[in-house]
N, C-alpha and C positions, 0 to 999 in steps of 0.2 A: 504493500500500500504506500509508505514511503518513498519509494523508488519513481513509483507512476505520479505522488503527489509532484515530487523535484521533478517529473519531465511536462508536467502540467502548469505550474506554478506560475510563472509571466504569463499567462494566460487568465487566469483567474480573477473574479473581480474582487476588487480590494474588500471588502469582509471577509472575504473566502483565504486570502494571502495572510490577511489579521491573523484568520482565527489559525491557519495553518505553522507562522511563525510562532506563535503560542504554544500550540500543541509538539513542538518539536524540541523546544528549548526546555519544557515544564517535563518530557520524558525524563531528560536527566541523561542520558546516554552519550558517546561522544560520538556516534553514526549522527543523531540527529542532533547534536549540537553542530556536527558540520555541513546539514543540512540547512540547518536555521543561517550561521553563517552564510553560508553562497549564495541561500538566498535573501538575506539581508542587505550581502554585499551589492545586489546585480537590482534592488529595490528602490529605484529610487523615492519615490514615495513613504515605504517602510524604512527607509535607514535608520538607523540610528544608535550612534555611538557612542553615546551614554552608556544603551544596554549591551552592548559588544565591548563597552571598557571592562561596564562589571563581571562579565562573562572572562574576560581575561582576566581581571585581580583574583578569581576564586581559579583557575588552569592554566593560564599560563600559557594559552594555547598559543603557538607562532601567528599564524595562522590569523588569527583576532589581531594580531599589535601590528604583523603585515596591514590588513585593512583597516586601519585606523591610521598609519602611516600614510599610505593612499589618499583614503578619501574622508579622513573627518575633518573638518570645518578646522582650520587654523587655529581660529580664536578658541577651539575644543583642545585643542595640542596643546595651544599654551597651559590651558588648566592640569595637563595629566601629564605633561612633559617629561617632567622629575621621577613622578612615580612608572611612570613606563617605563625608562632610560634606566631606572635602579632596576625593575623587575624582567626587564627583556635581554634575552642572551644573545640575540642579533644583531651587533652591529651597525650594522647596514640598514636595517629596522628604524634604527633611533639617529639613524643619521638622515633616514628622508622623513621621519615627523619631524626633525629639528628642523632639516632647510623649509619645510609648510610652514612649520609654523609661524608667528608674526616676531619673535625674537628666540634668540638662545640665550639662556641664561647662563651665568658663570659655571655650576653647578654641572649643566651637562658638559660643556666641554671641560670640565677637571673629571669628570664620570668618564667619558669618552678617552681621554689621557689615558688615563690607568689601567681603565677593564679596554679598550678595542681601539688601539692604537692605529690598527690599518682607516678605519673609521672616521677615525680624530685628522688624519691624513687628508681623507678624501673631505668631511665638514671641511675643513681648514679652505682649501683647493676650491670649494664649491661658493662656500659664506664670505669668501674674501677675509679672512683672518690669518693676518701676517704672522710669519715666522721666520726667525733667523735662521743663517745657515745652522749653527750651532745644534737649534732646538729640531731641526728637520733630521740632521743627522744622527741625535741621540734616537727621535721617534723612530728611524728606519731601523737603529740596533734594537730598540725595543720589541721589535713585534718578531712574535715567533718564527722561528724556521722550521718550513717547510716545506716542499715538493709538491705534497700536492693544494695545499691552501696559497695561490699565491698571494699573500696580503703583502708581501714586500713589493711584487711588479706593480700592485694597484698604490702604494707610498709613493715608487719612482716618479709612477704618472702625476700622483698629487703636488709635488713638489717641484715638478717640470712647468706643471700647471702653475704655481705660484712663482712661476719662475726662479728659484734658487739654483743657480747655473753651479756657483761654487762648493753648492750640497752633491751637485749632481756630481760631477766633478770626483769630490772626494769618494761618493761609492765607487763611481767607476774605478779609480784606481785602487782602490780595497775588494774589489770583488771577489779574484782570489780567495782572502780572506773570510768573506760571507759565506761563500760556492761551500767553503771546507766546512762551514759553521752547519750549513744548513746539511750536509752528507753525515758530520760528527750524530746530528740529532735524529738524523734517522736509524743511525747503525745504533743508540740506544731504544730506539724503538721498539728495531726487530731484536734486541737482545730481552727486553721487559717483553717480549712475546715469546718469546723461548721459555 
């Protein structure tokens, strides 16, 4: 019955989508939490990101803080900013509600510093928030190594982007030195997997 509601649903007349959103979110499940989801998301009429915050503060679900990054109302970001930014493991999540939103607060980019530096990189590059070479080239040693996340090639770009020629510069000739960093941390990988 679910199944055929989600391929009916844009179809429906709005008491029918009401009552349908209701009935999906109030089962408690997380099939039809992410049913209510998509189609909350894809509602324009039914949006609403209020009840898709609350639905993230109690799960956590990606998923919800994705679509609120998206599509809630800027001036909604600024009110949940903080508490999204602490609770989302994303990144990249909390970096396009921050550029929505109508300001950043100090708070997130000292959040964004510490927890997801490739992040804090690309804010930086996108909001226009200047950095020295200095502070560009600490954030590039900061962020983890590894192969297959590249968050160092998405830093290079931010930083290219901000133009920091003598940041760029100096990775370039320390590469070597990264190449090895980033091979060191994966030969502990496969040995904590042994």
């Amino acid at each position: 019955m679910d199944a055929l509601l989600s391929a009916v649903y844009s179809w429906l007349p709005l008491p029918a989508r009401q009552a349908v959103l209701e009935r999906w979110i109030d089962r408690g499940t997380s099939g039809t939490a992410g049913r209510w989801l998509k189609a909350m998301a894809s509602d324009e009429v039914l949006f609403d990101a209020k009840a898709i915050f609350e639905y993230w503060r109690v799960s956590h679900n990606t998923r919800a803080a994705k679509i609120l990054a998206y599509q809630a109302e800027p001036a909604f970001l600024d009110e949940v900013l903080i508490e999204l930014a602490s609770g989302c493991v994303e990144g990249w999540i909390i970096s396009k509600a921050a550029l929505r939103a109508t300001s950043i607060p100090d708070d997130i980019w000292y959040l964004l510093r510490e927890s997801h530096p490739t992040s804090y990189a690309y804010l930086c590059a996108m909001a226009g928030r200047k950095l020295t070479d200095g502070e560009a080239i600490a954030l590039f040693e900061d962020i983890p190594h590894s192969i297959i996340d590249d968050g160092r090639g998405l830093a290079i770009w931010s930083i290219g982007q901000m133009g920091l020629i003598s940041a760029l510069d100096h990775i370039g000739a320390n590469r070597e030195t990264y190449d090895a960093q980033v091979l060191a941390a994966m030969r502990r990988r496969m040995e904590e997997a042994d």
